[in-house]
N, C-alpha and C positions, 0 to 999 in steps of 0.2 A: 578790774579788767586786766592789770597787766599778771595775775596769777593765770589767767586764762591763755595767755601771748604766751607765758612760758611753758604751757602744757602742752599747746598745740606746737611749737618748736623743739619744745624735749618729742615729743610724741615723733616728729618729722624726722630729727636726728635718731631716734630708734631707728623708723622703715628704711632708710636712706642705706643708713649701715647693714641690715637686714637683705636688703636688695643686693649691693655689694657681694656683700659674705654668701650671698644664694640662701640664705636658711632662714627661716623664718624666727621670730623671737616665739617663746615661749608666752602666751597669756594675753596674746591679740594687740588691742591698740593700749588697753593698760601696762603689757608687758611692754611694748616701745617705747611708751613715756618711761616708763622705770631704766630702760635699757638706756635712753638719750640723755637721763636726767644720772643715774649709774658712770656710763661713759662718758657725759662732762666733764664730773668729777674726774674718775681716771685720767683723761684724758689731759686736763689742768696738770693732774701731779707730774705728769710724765714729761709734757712738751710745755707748760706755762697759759698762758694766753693772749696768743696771740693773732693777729685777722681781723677778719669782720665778728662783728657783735652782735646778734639778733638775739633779741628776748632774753637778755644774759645770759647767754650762752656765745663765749667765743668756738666758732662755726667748725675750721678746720681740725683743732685738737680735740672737740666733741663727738665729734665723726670717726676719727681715730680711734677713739680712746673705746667709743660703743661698736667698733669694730673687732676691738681685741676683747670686750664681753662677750660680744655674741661668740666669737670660734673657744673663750673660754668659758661660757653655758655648753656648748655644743657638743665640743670635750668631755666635760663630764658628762652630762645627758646619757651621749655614746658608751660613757667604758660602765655607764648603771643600766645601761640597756634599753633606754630610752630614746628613741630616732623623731627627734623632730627637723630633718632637713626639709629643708623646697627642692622636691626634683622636678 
């Protein structure tokens, strides 16, 4: 059960960040999880962890962290000529 807590939280910390940034992640609700679970990590090395705790996932530098995945997918995406923005 709690592998399933942490996929629907990674998965939420994708869309959250996704919303934010206005662009869509690449590769639906899989792409989010990848992206929540991607930007934890990042988001750990950068800022620690600190906050609240949901589904091991500390909240704020997860969000962060899959903030700065998404605008650097989006990035590259762009300059290979690839447009997956949300207009």
């Amino acid at each position: 059960m709690e592998i399933i807590w942490t996929l629907i939280v990674g998965g939420i910390i994708g869309w959250l960040a996704g919303l934010i940034v206005g662009r869509d992640v690449p590769g639906g609700i899989i792409g989010n999880i990848i992206a929540g679970f991607i930007g934890s990590w990042l988001g750990g090395l950068i800022l620690g962890s600190w906050g609240p705790v949901i589904g091991n996932f500390a909240i704020i530098p997860s969000i962060i962290g899959a903030i700065i995945l998404i605008l650097i997918v989006s990035f590259v995406l762009r300059r290979t000529g690839r447009r997956n923005s949300h207009a």
